[in-house]
N, CA, C and O atoms as CSV, one atom per row, in Angstrom:
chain,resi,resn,atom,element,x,y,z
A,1,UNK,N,N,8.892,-3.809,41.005
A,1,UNK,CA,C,8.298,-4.426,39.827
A,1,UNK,C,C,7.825,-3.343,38.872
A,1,UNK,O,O,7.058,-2.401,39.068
A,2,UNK,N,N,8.640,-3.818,37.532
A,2,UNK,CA,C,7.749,-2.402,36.525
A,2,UNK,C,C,6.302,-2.668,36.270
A,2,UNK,O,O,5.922,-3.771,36.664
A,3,UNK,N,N,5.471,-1.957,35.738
A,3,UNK,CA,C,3.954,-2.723,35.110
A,3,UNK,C,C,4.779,-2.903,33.797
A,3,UNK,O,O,5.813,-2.366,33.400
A,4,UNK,N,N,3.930,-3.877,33.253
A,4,UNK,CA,C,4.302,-4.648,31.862
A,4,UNK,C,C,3.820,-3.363,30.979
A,4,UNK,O,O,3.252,-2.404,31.501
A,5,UNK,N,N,4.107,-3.445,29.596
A,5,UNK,CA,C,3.900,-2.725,28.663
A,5,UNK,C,C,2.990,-2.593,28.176
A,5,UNK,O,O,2.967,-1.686,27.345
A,6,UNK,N,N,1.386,-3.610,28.449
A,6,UNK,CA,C,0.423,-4.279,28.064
A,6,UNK,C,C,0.223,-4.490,26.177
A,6,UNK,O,O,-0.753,-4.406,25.431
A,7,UNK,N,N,1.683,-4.791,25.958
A,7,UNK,CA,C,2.110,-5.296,24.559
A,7,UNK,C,C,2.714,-6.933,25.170
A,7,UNK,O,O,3.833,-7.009,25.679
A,8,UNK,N,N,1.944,-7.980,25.051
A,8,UNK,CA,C,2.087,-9.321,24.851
A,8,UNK,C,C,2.941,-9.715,24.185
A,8,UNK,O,O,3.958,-10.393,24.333
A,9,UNK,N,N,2.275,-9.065,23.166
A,9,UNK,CA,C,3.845,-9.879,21.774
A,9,UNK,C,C,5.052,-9.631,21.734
A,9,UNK,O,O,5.912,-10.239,21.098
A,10,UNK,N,N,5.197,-8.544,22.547
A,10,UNK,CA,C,6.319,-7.314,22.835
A,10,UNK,C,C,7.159,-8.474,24.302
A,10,UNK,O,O,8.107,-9.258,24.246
A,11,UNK,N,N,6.512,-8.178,25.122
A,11,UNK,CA,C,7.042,-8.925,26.222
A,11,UNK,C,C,7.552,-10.585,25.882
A,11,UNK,O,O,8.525,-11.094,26.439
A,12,UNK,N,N,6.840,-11.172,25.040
A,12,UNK,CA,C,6.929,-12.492,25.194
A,12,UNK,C,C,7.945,-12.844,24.116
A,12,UNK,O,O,8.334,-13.992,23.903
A,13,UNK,N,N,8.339,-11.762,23.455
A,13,UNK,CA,C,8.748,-11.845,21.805
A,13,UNK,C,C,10.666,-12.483,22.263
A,13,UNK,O,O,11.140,-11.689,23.075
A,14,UNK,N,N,11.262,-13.156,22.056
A,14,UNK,CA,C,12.857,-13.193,22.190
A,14,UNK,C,C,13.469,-12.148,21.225
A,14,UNK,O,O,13.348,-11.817,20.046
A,15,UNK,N,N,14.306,-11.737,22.495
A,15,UNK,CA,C,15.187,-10.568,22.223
A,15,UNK,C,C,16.025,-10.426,21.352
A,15,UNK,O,O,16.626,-11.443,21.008
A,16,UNK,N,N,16.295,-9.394,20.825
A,16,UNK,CA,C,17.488,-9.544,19.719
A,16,UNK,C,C,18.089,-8.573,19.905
A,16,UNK,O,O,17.841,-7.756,20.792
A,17,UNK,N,N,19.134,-8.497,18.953
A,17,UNK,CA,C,20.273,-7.509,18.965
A,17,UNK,C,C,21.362,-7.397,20.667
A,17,UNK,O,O,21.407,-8.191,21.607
A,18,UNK,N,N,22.053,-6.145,20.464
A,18,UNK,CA,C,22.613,-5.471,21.956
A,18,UNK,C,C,21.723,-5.709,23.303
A,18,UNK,O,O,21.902,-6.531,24.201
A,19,UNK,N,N,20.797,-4.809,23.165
A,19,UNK,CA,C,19.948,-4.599,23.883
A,19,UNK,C,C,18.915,-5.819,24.148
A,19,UNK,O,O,18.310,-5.804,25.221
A,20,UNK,N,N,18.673,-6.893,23.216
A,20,UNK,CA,C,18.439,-8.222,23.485
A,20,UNK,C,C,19.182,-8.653,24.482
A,20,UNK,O,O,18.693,-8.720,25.609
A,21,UNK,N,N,20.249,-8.951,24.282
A,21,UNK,CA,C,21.467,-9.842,25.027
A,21,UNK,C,C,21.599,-9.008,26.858
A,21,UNK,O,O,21.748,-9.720,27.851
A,22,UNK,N,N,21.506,-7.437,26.949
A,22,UNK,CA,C,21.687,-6.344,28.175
A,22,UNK,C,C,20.257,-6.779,28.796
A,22,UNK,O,O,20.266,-6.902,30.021
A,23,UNK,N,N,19.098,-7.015,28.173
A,23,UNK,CA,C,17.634,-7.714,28.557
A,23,UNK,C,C,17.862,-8.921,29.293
A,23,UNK,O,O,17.783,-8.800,30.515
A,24,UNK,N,N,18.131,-10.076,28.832
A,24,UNK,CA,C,18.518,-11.499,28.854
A,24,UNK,C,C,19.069,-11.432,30.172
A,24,UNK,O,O,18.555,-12.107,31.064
A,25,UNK,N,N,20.371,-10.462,30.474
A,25,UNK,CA,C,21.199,-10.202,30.895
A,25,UNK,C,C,20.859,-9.990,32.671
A,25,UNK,O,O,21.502,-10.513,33.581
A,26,UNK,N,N,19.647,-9.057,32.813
A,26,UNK,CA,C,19.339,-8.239,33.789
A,26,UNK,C,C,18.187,-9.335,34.404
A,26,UNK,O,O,18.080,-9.507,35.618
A,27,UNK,N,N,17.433,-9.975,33.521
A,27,UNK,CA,C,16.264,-10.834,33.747
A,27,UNK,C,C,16.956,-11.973,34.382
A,27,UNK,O,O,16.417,-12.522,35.342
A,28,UNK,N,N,18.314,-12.458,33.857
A,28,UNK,CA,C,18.806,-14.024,34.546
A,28,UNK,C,C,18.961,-13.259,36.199
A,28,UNK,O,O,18.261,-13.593,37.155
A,29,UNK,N,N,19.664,-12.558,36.227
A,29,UNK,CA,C,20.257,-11.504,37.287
A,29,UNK,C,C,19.026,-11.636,38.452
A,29,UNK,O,O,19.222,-11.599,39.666
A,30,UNK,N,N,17.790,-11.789,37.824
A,30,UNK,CA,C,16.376,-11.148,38.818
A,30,UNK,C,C,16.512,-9.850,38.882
A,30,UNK,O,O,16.658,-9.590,40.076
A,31,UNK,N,N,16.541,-8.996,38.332
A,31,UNK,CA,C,16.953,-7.349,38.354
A,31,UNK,C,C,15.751,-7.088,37.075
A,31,UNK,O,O,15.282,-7.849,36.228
A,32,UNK,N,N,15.526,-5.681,37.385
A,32,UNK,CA,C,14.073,-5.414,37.054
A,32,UNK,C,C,14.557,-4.418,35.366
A,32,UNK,O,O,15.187,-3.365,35.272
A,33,UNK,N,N,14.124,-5.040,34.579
A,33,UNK,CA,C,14.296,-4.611,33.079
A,33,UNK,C,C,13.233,-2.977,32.962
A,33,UNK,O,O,12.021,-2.894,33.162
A,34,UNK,N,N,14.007,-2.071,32.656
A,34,UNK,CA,C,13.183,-1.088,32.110
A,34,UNK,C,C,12.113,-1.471,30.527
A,34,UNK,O,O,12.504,-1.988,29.480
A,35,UNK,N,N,10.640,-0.964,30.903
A,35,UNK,CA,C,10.104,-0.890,29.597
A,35,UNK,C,C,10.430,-1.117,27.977
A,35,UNK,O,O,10.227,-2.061,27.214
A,36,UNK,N,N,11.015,0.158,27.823
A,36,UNK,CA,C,11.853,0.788,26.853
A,36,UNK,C,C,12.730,-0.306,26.515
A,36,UNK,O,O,12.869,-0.711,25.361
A,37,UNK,N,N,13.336,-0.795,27.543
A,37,UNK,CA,C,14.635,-2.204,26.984
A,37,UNK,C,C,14.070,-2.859,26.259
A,37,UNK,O,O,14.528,-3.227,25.177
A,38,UNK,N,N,12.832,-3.176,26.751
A,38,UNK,CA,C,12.265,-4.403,26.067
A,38,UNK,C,C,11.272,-3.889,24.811
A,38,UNK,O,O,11.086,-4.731,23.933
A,39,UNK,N,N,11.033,-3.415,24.751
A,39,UNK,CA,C,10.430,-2.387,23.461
A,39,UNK,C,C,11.666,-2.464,22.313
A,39,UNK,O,O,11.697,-3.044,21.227
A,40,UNK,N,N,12.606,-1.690,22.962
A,40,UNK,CA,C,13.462,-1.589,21.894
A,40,UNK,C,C,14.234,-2.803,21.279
A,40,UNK,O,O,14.684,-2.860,20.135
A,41,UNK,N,N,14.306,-3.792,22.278
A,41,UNK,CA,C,14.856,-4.946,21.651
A,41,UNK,C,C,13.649,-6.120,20.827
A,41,UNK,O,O,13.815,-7.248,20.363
A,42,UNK,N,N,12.655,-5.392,20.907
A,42,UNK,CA,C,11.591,-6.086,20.115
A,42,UNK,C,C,12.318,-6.036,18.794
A,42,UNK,O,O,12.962,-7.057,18.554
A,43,UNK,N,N,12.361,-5.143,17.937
A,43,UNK,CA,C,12.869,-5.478,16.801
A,43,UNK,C,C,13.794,-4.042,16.333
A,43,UNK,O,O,13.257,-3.021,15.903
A,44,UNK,N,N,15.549,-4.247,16.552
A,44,UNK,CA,C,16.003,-3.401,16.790
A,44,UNK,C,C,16.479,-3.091,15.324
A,44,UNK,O,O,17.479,-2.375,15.280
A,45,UNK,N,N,16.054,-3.415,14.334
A,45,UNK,CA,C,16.397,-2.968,12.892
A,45,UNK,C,C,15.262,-1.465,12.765
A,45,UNK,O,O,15.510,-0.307,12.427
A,46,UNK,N,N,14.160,-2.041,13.143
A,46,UNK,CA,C,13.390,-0.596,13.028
A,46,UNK,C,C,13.436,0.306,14.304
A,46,UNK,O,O,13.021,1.464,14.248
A,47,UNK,N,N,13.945,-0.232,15.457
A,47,UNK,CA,C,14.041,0.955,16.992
A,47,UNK,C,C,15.429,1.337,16.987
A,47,UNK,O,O,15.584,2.286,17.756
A,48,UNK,N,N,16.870,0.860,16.243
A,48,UNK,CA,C,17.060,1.135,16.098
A,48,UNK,C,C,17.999,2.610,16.374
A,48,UNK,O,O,18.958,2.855,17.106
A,49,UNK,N,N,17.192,3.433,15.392
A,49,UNK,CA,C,17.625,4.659,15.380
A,49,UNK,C,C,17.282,5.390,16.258
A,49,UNK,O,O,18.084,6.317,16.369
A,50,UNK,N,N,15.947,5.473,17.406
A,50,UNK,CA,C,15.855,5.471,18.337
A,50,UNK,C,C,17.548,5.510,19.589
A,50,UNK,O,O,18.195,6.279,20.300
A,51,UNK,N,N,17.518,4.550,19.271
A,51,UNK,CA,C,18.976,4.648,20.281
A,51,UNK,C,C,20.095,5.328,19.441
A,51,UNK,O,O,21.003,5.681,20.194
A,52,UNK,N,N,20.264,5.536,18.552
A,52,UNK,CA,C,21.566,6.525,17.839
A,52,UNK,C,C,20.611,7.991,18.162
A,52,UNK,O,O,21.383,8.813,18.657
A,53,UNK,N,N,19.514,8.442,18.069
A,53,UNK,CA,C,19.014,9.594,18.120
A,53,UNK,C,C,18.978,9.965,19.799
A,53,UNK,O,O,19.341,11.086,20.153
A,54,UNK,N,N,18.449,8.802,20.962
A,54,UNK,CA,C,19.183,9.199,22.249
A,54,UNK,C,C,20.926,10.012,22.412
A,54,UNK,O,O,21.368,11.059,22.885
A,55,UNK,N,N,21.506,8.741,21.674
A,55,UNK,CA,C,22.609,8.935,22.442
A,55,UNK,C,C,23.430,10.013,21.415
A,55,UNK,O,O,24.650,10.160,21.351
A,56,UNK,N,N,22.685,10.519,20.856
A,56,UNK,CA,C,23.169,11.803,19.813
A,56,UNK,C,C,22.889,13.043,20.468
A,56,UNK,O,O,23.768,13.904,20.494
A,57,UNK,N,N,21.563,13.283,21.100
A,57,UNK,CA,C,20.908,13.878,22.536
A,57,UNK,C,C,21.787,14.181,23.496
A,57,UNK,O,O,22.203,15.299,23.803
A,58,UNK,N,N,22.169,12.682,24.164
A,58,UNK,CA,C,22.068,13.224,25.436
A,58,UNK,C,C,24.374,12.939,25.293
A,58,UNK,O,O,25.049,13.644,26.044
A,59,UNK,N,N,24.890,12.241,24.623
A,59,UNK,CA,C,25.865,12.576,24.451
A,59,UNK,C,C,26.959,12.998,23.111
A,59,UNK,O,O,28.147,12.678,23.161
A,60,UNK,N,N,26.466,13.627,22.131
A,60,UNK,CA,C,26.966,14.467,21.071
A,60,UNK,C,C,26.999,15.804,21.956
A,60,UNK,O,O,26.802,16.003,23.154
A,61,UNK,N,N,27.360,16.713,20.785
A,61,UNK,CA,C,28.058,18.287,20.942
A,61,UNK,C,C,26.590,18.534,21.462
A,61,UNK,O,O,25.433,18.246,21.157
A,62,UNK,N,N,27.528,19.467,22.740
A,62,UNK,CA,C,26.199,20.642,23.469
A,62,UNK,C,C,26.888,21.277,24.316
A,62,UNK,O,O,27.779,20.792,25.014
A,63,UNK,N,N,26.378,22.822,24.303
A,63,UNK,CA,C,26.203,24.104,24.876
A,63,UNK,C,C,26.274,23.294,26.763
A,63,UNK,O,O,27.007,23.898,27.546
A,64,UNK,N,N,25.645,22.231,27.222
A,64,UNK,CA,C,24.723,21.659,28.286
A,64,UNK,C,C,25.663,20.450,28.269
A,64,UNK,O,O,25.559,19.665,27.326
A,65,UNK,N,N,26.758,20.185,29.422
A,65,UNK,CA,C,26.768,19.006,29.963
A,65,UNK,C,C,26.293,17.491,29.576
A,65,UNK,O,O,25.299,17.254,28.889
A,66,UNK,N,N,26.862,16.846,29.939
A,66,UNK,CA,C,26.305,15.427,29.703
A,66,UNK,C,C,25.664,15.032,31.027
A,66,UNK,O,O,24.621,14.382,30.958
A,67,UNK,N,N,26.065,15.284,32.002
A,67,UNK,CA,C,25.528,15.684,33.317
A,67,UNK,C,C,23.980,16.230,33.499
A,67,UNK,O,O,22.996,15.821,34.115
A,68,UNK,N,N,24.209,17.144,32.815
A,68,UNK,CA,C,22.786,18.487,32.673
A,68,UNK,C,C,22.384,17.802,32.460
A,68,UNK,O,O,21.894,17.097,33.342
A,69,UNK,N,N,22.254,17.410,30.883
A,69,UNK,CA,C,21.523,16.192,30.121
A,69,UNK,C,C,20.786,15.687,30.942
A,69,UNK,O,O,19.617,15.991,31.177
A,70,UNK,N,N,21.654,14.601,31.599
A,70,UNK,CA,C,20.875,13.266,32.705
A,70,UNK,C,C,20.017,13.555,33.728
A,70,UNK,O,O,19.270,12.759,34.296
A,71,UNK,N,N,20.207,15.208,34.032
A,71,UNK,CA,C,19.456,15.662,35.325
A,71,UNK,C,C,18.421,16.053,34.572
A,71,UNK,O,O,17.310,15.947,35.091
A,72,UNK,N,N,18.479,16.397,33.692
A,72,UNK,CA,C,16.694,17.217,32.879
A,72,UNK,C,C,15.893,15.507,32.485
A,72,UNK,O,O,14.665,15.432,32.545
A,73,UNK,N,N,16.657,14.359,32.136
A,73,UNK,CA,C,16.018,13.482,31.874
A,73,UNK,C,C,15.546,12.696,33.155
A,73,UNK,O,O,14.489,12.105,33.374
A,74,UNK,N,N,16.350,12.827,33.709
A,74,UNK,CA,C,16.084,12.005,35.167
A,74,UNK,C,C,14.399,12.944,35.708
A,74,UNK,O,O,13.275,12.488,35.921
A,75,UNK,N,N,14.942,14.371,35.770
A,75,UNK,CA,C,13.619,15.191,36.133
A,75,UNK,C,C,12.170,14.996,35.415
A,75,UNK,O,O,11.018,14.848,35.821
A,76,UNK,N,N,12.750,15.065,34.257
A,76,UNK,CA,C,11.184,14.557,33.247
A,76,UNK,C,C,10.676,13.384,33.866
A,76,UNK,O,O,9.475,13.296,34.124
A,77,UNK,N,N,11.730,12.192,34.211
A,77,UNK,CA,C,10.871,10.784,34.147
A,77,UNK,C,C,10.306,10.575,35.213
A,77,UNK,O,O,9.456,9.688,35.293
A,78,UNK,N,N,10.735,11.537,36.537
A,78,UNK,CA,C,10.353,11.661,37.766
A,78,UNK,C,C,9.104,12.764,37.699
A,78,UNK,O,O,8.690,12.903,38.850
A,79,UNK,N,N,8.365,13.585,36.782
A,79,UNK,CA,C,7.582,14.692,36.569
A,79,UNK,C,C,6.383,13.248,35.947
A,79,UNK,O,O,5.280,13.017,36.441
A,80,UNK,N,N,7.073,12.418,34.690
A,80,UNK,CA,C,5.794,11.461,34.910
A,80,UNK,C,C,5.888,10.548,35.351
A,80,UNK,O,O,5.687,9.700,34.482
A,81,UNK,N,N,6.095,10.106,36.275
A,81,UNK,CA,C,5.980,9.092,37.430
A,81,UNK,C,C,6.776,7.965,36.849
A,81,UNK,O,O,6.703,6.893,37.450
A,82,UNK,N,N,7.453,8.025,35.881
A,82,UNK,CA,C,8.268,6.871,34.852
A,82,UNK,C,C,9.845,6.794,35.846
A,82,UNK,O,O,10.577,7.741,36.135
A,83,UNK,N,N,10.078,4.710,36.356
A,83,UNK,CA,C,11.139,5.242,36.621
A,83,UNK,C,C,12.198,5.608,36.134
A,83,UNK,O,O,11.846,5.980,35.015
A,84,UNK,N,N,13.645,5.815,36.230
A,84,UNK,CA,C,14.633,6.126,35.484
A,84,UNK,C,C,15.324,5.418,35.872
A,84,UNK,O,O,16.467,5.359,35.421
């Protein structure tokens, strides 16, 4: 079980966009929604860019693997107790 976001309006709000529908998706399932999913599908006109600026990160041009990438992020989220 994740802890909730202790954003109400956030949690209770219906999903929109991609990441609305991948939410929807995981919740019918009984499968445990990351935070962040549901954050970002709060209102994805302004989060958005958020996800083009991830996936510009961790898969656009780099010196570093896409691999690397996932292991330095995986390590961070495991350094703050966040799962991945």
């Amino acid at each position: 079980m994740v802890d909730p976001l202790f954003l109400p309006g956030v949690e209770a709000a219906s999903r929109e966009g991609e990441r609305g529908a991948r939410v929807r998706e995981v919740e019918a399932a009984g499968g445990v929604v990351p935070g962040i999913w549901r954050l970002l599908s709060f209102k994805p006109a302004v989060t958005g860019h958020l996800d083009r600026l991830t996936q510009a990160v961790m898969r656009g041009p780099s010196p570093l693997p896409a691999g690397f990438r996932e292991l330095i992020a995986a390590f961070t989220s495991r350094g703050n107790q966040c799962l991945f």
